[in-house]
N, C-alpha and C positions, 0 to 999 in steps of 0.2 A: 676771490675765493668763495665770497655770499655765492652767488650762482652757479658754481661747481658743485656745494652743498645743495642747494636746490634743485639743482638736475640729478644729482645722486637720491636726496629724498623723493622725490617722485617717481623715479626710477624703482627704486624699494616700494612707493607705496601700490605702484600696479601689479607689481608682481607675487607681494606678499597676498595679494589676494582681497583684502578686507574693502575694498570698495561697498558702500551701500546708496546706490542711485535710485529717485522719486520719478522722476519724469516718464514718460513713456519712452524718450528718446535715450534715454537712459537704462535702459533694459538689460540691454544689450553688456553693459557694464557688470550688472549685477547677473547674470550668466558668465560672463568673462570672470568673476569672483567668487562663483559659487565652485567653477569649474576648476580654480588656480586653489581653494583651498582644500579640495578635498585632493590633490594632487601629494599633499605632504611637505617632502623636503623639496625644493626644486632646485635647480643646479644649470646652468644659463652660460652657454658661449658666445659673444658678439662679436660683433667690430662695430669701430667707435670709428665718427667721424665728423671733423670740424671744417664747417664752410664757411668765407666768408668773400663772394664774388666779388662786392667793389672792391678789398683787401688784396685779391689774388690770392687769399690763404685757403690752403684744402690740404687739411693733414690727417690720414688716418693712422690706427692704429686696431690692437686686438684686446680685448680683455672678460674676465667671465666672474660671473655672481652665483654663488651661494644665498639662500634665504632661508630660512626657519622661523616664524615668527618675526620676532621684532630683534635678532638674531642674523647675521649675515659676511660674510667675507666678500670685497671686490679687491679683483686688482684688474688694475687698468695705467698706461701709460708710467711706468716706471713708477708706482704707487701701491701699497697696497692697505687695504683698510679692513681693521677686523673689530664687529661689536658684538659684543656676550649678551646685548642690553641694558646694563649698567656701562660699559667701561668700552671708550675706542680708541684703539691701536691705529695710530697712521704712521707708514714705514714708506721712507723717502727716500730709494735708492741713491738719488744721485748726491742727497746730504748726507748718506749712511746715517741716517738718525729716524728713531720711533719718537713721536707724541704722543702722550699718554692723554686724555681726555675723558669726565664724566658726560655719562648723556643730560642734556639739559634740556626738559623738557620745556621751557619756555624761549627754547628757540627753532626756528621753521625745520631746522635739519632732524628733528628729534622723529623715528620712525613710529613713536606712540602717540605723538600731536600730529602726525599728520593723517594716519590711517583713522584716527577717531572723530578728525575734522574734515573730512573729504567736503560733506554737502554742503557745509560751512562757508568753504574755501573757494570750491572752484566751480563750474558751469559746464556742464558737459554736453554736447551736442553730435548728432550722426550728420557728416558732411556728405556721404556714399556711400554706394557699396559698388564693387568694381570686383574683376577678375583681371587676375595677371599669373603668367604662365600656366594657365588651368588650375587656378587656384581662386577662390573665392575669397573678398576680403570688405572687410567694415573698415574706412576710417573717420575715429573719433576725434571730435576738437575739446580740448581741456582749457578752460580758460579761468586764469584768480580773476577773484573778485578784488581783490586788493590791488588796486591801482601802483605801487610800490612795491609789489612783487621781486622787481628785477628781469619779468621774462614776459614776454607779450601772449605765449599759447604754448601747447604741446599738442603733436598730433599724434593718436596709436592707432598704429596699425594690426587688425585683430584678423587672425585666420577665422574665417566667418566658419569653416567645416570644423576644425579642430579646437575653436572657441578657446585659443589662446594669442597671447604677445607676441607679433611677426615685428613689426619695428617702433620703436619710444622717438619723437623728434619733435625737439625745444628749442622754437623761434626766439631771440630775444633780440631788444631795441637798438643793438648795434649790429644789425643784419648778421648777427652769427645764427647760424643753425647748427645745431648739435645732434650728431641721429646715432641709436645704440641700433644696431640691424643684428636681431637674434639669429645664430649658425646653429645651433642645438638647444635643445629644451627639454631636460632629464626630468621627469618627475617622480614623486616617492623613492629618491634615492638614500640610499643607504651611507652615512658620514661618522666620521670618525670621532671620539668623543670630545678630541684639541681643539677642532677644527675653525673654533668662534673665540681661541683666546692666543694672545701672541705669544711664541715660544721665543724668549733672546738668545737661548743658549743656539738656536741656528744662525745668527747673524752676527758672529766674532764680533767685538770690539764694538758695535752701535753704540751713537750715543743715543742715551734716552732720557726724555722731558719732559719729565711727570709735571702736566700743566692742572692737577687733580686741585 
């Protein structure tokens, strides 16, 4: 579960925008950040996909994120997850049961310990820039610095013209690769004012486990 939380938090932390990179190689970041936050609410269709060749495992799926700040709804693979920034909702279809959860910020998953820790944390580096389908593209390497991590790298794939998230992909030490491949990318959308808090009266009968 560590690792699915941290593919999720870093996932949030590129997209929320608040990156601030030093390096020269690191530029590129902070254009990628500047461009994601003046964009607003942004609103995110993928597909999700899990590889792992010596395994024979390769499972996809589809799922899409909302962001607002430190503020976010995903669902993904029979899950869905909603934070106000105080308080997250995780709804487990196949247990029929919601988690109630505070945000803790003294843990990696926390979206305010990591956006505020980026240069901290992790090592960013330009491996390329390449075109694919008539498409110009950067990809970056993110790497912790904490040895104990859980994940060996993450690669972003950044449309070098449009200077947004084309795809999020996190190596980790059991040869899993995890790749979020963005389908749409809505930006300044317009959201409803529920839309970061979990309503039970839609989910008859849930149990729910105020782990609070």
């Amino acid at each position: 579960m560590k690792i699915y939380k941290q593919i999720v938090a870093l996932l949030l932390l590129v997209m929320a925008g608040t990156i601030h990179a030093q390096t020269s190689s690191e530029k590129i970041l902070d254009q990628l950040a500047s461009k994601t936050n003046a964009a607003g609410n942004i609103k995110v269709a993928f597909s999700y996909k899990m590889d792992n060749t010596e395994a024979d495992i390769h499972e996809i799926t589809e799922g899409s994120l909302i962001v607002s700040g430190d503020k976010y709804q995903l669902k993904i693979a029979g899950q869905e997850i909603i934070c106000d920034g105080k308080t997250i909702w995780t709804y487990i279809a196949d247990a029929d049961e919601v988690q109630i959860n505070e945000v803790n910020e003294d843990e990696s998953f926390s979206p305010t310990k990591l956006l505020s820790s980026y240069t901290a944390d992790y090592d960013a580096t330009l491996e390329k820039e390449y075109t694919e389908n008539n498409r110009h593209y950067y990809l970056m390497k993110l790497k912790p610095k904490d040895k104990n991590s859980g994940f060996d790298y993450v690669h972003l794939k950044i449309d070098k013209d449009l200077m947004q998230l084309a795809a999020f992909i996190l190596y980790d030490f059991d040869q899993n690769v995890f790749s979020y491949i963005i389908k749409e990318y809505l930006s300044d959308v317009a959201l409803p004012a529920n839309v970061f808090s979990f309503d039970a009266s839609k989910y008859s009968g849930v149990d729910i486990i105020d782990m609070r």
